[in-house]
C-alpha positions, 0 to 999 in steps of 0.5 A: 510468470504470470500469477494465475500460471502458478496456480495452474501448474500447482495442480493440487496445490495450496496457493495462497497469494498474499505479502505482495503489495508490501515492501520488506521494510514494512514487513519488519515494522508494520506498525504506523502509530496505531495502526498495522500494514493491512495484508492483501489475501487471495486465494481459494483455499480457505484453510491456507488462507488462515494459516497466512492470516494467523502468519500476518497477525503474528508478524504484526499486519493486519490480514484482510482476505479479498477472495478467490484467485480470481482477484489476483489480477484486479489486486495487482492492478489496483496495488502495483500502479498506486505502489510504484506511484507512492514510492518516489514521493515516500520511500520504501518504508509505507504502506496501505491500511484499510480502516473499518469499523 
């Protein structure tokens, strides 16, 4: 089912897409040194959207909100074809890390 579909037939629902572009082996150990698995967030609930960034930051990620559920399909676009490029060369225990400043 395609993503956006969930979003419409939740109606009124709180849909918050985030954990997607992360393995569960990353999940249970996102620390690489001294930095943490960053967390892509989408969404147009902005309090949900809290709720899933304070769940990252418990569970040790790094949230990093990207929006509304309009970016949904560019996250996925971008994220899926570089994930499944790495995971021959590295395995199921990598992740992506935005670095800022």
């Amino acid at each position: 089912m395609r993503r956006l579909e969930v979003i419409r037939l939740a109606k009124h629902g709180r849909v918050v897409k985030a954990f997607h572009a992360v393995a569960w082996e990353v999940l249970g150990q996102p620390q690489f040194g001294p930095s943490r698995a960053t967390i892509f967030i989408t969404g147009d609930d902005e309090e949900a959207k809290q709720v899933v960034a304070q769940l990252c930051r418990d569970i040790g990620c790094d949230p990093l909100d990207v929006g509304g559920a309009e970016n949904i399909p560019t996250i996925e676009t971008v994220i899926t074809p570089l994930w499944r490029l790495l995971l021959p060369r590295l395995g199921r225990d990598f992740s992506i890390s935005i670095l800022r400043r």
